[in-house]
C-alpha positions as CSV (number, residue, x, y, z in Angstrom):
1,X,139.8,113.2,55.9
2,X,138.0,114.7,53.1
3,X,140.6,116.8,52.0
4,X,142.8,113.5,51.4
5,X,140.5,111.8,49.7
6,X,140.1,114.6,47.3
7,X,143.7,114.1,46.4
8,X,145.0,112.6,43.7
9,X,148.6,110.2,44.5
10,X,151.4,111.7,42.5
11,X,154.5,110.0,41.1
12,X,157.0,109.3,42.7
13,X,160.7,108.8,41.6
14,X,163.4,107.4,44.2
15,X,164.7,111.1,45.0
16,X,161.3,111.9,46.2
17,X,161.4,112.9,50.3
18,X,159.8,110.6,53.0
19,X,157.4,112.0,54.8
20,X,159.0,114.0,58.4
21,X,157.9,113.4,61.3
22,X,156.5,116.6,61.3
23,X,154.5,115.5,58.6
24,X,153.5,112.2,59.7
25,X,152.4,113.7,62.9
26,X,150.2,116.5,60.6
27,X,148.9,113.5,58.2
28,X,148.3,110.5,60.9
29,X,144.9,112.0,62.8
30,X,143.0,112.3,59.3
31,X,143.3,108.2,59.5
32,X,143.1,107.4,63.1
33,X,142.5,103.7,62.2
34,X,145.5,102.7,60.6
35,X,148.5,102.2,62.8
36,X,152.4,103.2,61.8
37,X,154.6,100.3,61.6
38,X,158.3,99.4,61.1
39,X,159.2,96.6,59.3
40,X,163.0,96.1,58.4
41,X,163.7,99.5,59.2
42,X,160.9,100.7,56.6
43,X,158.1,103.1,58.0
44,X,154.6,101.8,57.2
45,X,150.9,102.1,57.5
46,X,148.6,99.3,58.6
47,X,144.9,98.4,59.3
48,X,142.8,95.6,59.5
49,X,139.6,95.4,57.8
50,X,136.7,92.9,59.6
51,X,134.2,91.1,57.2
52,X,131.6,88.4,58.4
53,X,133.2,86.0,55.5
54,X,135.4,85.5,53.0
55,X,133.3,86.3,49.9
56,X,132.7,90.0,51.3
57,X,136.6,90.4,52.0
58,X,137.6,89.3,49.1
59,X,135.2,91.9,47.2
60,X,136.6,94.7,49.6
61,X,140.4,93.3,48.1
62,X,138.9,93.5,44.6
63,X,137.7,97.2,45.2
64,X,141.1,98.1,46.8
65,X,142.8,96.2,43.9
66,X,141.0,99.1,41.6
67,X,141.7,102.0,43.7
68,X,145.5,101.0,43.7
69,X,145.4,101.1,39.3
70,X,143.5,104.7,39.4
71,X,145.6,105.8,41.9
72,X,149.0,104.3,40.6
73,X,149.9,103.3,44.3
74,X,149.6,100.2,45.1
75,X,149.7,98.5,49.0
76,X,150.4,95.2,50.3
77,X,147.3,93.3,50.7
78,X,146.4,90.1,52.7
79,X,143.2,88.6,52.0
80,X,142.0,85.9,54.7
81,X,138.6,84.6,56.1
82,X,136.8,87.6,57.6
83,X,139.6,89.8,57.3
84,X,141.5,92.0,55.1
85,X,145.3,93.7,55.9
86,X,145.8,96.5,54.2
87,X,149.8,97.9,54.0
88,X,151.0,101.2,52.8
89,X,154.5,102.5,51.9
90,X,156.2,104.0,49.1
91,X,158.6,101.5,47.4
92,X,160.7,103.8,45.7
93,X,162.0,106.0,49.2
94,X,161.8,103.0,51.3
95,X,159.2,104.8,54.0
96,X,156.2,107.3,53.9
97,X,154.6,109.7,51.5
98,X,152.3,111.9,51.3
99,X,150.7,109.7,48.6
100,X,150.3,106.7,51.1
101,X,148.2,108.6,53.8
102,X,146.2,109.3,50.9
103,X,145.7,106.1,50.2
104,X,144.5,105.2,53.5
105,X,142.4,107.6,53.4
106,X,140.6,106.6,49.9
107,X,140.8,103.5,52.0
108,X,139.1,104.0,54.2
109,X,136.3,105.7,52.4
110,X,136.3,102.3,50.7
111,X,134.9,100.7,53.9
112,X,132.7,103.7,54.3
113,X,131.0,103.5,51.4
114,X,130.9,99.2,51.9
115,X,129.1,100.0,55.2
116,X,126.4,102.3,53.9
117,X,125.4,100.2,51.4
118,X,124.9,97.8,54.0
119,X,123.3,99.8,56.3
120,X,126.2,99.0,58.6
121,X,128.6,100.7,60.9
122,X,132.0,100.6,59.3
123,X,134.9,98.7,61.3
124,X,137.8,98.5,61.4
């Protein structure tokens, strides 16, 4: 995971490639949290993030919210009382990037980080 969080998400223009399977296969295990979804034919990533209220998960959208404008990739987010959905794809191809598992995985160091400071065990 540490490698993809070192990364930095590149542009991307429509004629950009999706991510193969191939890829996705070589990618997925550095985020073993997140879960691939379709949704109206468009490959995507998806995890849940578990808060004890809404205060916290709406501080954990705020941090995400930052990380999307450094980054320039921005996911679907849906903020709700103890709970935080966190969507990936790249609009532009219509399915996966490279850029996206990065994401996650910048993500995910998100809740990381959250959880040390806490002197918690991150969840998912």
């Amino acid at each position: 995971m540490d490698g993809l969080t070192q990364e930095k998400c590149t542009a991307c223009r429509r004629d950009s490639p999706r991510a193969t399977e191939a890829e996705i296969r070589e990618l997925k295990p550095n985020i073993p949290a997140w879960t691939l979804v379709e949704r109206e034919g468009i490959q995507q990533l998806e995890r849940v993030f578990r808060f004890p209220n809404f205060a916290e998960a709406l501080a954990f959208t705020n941090r995400v919210g930052t990380l999307a404008e450094e980054e320039g990739h921005h996911p679907g987010i849906l903020t709700e009382w103890g709970r935080v959905t966190v969507t990936l794809w790249t609009h532009k191809i219509r399915g996966l990037h490279r850029n996206d598992f990065v994401m996650a995985a910048k993500v995910d160091a998100l809740q990381r980080d959250r959880a040390t400071e806490r002197g918690e065990m991150a969840t998912g």
